[in-house]
C-alpha positions in Angstrom: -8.5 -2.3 -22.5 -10.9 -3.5 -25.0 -14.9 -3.2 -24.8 -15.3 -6.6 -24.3 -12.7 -6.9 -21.7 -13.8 -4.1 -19.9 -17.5 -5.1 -19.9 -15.9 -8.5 -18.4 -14.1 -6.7 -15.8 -16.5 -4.7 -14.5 -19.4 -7.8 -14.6 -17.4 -10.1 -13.2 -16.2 -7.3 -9.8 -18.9 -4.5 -9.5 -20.6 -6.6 -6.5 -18.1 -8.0 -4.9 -15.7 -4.9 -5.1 -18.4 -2.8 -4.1 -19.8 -1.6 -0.7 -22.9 -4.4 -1.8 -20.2 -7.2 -1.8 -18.8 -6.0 1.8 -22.0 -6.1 3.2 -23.5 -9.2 1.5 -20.2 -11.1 3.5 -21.9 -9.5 6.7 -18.7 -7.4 7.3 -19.1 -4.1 9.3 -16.6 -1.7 10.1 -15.9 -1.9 14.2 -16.2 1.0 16.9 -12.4 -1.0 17.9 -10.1 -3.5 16.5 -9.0 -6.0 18.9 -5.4 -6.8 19.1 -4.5 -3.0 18.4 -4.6 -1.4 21.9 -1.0 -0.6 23.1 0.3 -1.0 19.2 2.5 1.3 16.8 1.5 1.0 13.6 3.2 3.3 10.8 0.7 4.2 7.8 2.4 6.1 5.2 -0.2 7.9 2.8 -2.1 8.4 5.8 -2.9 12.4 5.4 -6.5 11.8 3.9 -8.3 8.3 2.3 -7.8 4.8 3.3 -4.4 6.1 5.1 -6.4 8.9 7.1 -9.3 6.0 8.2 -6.6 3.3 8.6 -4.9 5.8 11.0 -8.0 7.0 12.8 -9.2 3.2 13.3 -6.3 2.3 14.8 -5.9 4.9 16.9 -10.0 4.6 18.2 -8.6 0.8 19.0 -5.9 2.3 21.2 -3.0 2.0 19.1 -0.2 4.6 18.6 -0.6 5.3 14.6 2.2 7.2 12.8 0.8 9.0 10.7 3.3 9.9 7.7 2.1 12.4 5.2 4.0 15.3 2.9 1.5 18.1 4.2 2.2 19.5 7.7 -1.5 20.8 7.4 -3.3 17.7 6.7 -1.5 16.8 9.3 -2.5 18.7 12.0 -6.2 18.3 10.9 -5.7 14.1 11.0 -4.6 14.8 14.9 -7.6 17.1 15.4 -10.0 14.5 14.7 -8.1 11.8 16.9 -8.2 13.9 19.8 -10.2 12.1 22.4 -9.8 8.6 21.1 -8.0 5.9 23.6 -4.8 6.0 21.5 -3.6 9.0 19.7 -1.7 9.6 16.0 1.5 11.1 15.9 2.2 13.0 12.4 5.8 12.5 10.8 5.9 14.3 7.8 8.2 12.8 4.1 8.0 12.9 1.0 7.9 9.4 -0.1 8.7 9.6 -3.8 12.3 10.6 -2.6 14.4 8.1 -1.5 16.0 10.5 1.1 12.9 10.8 2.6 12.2 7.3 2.9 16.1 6.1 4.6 15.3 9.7 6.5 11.9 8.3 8.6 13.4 4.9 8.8 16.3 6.2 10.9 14.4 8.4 12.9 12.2 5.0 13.6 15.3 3.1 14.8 15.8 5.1 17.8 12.1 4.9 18.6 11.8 2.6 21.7 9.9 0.2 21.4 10.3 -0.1 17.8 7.2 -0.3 15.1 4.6 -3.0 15.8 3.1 -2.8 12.2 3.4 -1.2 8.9 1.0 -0.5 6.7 2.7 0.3 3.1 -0.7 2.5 2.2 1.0 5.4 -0.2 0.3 4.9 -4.0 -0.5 7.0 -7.1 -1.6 6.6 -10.6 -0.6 8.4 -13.5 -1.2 8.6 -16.9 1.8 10.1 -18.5 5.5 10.1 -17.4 6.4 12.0 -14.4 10.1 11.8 -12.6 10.7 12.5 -8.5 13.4 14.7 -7.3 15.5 12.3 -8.1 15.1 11.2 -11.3 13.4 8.2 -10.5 10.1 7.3 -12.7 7.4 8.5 -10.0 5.2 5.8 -9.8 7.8 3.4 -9.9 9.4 5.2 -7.0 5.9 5.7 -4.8 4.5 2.4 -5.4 7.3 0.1 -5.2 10.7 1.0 -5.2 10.8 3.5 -1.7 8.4 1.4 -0.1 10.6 -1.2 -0.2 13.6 0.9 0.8 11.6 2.0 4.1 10.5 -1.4 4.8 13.7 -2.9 4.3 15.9 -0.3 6.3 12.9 -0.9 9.2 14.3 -4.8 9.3 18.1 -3.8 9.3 17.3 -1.5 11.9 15.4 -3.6 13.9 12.7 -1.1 14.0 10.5 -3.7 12.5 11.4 -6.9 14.6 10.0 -10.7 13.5 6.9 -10.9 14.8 6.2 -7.3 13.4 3.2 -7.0 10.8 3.4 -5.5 7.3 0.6 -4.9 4.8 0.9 -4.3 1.6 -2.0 -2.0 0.2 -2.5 -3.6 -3.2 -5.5 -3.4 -5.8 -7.5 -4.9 -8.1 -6.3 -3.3 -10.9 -2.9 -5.7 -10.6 -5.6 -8.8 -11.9 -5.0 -7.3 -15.4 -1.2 -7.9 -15.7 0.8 -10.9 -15.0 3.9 -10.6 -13.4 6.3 -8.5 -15.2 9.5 -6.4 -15.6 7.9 -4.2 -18.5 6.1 -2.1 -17.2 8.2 -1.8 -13.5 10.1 1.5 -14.5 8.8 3.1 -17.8 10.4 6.0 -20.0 8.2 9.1 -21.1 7.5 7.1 -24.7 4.8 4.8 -25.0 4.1 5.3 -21.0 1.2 3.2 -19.7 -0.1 4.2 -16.3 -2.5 1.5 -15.8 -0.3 -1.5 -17.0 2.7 0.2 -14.1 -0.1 0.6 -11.7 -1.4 -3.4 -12.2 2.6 -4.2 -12.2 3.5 -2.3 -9.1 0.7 -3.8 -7.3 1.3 -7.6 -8.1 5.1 -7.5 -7.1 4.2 -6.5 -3.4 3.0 -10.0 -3.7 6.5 -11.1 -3.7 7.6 -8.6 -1.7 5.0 -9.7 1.2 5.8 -13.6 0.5 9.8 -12.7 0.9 9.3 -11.0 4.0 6.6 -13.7 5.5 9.8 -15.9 5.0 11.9 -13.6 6.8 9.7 -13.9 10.0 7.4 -11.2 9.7 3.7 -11.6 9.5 3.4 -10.0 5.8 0.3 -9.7 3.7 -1.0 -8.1 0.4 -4.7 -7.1 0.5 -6.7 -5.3 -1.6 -9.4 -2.8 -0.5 -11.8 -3.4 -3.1 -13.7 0.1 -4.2 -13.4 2.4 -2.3 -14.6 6.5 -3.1 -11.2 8.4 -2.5 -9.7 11.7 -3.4 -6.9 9.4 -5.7 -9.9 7.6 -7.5 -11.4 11.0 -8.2 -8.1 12.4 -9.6 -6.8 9.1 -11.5 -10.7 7.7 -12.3 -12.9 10.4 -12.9 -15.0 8.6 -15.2 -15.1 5.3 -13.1 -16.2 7.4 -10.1 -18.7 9.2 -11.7 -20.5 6.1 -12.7 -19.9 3.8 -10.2 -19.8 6.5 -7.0 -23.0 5.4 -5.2 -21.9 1.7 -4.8 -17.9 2.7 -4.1 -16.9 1.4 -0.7 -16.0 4.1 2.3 -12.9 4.8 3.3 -13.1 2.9 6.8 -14.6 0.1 4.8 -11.7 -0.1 2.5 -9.3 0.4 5.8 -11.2 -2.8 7.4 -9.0 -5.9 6.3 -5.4 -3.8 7.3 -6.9 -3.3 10.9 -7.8 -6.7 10.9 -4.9 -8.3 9.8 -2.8 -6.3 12.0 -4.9 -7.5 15.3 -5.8 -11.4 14.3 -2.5 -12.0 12.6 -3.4 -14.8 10.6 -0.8 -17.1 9.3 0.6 -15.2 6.2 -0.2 -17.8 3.1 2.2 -17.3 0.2 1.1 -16.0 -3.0 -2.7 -15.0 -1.7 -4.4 -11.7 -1.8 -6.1 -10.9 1.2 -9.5 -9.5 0.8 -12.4 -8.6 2.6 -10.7 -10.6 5.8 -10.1 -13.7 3.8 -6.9 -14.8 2.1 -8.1 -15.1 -2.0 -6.7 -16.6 -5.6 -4.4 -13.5 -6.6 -5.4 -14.6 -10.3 -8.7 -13.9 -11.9 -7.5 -14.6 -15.3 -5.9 -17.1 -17.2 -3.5 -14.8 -19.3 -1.9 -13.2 -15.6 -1.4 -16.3 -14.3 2.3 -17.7 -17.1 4.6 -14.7 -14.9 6.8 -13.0 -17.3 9.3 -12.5 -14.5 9.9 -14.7 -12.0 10.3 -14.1 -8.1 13.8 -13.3 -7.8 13.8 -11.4 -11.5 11.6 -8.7 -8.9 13.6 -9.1 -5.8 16.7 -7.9 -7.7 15.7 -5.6 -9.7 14.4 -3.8 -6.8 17.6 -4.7 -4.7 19.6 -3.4 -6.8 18.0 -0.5 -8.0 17.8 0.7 -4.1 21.6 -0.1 -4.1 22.3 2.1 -6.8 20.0 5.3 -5.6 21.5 5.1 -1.8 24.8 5.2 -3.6 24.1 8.4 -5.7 22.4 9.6 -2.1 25.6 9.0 -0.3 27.5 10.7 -3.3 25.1 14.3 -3.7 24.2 12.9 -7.4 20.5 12.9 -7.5 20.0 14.5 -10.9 
């Protein structure tokens, strides 16, 4: 990004991305949620940041939050500090860069009576060279997008996640930089560009949240705004460092999810929720021409699940 358009950026969001923004809308993070008590709401990424206080919220509100995380140790500790809450988290460890992992907690949801009241598609990395997953899949493709579609989507076939059922889609504002694109989806080690997947990955869940909406489920995108977490200090060092004392908390950034899941507002196509409202999911003119239309996404990622359940079913995963 050039100077100027990085001076731009950073004017035109530091308040309201920032904890100053939250609080000049008068929001404050609640002791409860209502709507929650009684629910079960599966958070993936939930072992530490915006999953950990997305799954500690819910279950102070008196929900039932799966907790799904790769380190059996985190774990633990995330169930430590719910004990004594009115609901409780219950930890299911996976890997969700693999694939296998992913169809693996979906059919272990399917038998879950009762089913899944909410999903909160939380897990999401940035990365600033080329890295592949187990199975050969570009990683951030496979974390961002790709394998939380394939859990989501095995959820519906199951029934697991009935209509009526809430998902949210953890977005960001890093996806107002890039229109809508097939570019940048799945990149090669050459020329890689973290920031321009990252922005891509983020604005198809738009599509992804407007397909399912249409399929009956209440399905939203939202972003978090800024929020100080152990991912921005990895992927953003020098953005945190900077910028630190006005980044939004955790349970700030976890606020809209928990909302959305209890008030259920009607899910309007194409907007990204923020700070509990539904917002333009443009800021600039150049993202707003796509470069791939709705369906361009939808297939891409249909197909692209088709083929790595194949090579699943098969043992080919190199």
């Amino acid at each position: 990004m050039s100077l100027s358009k990085t001076i731009n950026f950073y004017g035109r969001f530091l308040i309201p991305f920032s904890r100053i923004g939250y609080s000049l809308k008068g929001l404050k993070t609640p002791e409860q949620y209502p709507g929650l008590e009684g629910r079960t709401i599966l958070i993936t990424g939930a072992t530490g940041g915006i999953g950990a206080a997305l799954a500690i919220g819910a279950a102070n509100s008196g929900a039932t939050a799966l907790a799904v995380g790769r380190s059996t140790a985190k774990l633990d500790q995330l169930v430590s500090q719910a004990e004594g809450l009115p609901g409780r988290i219950e930890p299911l460890r996976a890997d969700l860069s693999l694939a296998s992992d992913s169809l693996a907690l979906a059919q272990l949801l399917a038998g879950r009576a009762g089913g899944v009241d909410a999903l909160v598609n939380n897990v999401g990395i940035l990365n600033h060279a080329f890295e592949q997953t187990g199975e050969g899949i570009d990683a951030m493709y496979a974390v961002n997008i790709l394998n939380p579609y394939i859990l989501t989507e095995a959820l519906i076939e199951s029934g697991a996640l009935a209509p009526g059922a809430v998902v949210v889609n953890m977005a960001s504002g890093g996806m107002y930089n890039a229109p809508q694109n097939l570019v940048f989806m799945e990149q090669g080690a050459e020329n890689y560009n973290g920031f321009a997947a990252y922005a891509t990955h983020k604005r198809a869940q738009l599509v992804l949240s407007d397909d399912w909406a249409s399929r009956g489920l209440d399905a939203y995108t939202m972003h978090p705004g800024w929020v100080d977490t152990d991912g921005v200090k990895r992927s953003l060092p020098k953005f945190r460092k900077v910028l630190r004392s006005v980044l939004r908390s955790e349970a700030q950034g976890a606020d809209t999810a928990l909302w959305l899941i209890g008030q259920r507002p009607q899910p309007r196509p194409g907007a990204l929720w923020f700070d509990r409202a539904a917002r333009a999911a443009h800021a600039f003119k150049h993202t707003r021409t796509p470069l791939a239309n709705d369906e361009d996404i939808r297939v891409k990622l249909a197909a692209d699940a088709r083929t790595l359940k194949s090579r699943l079913e098969s043992g080919d995963t190199e």
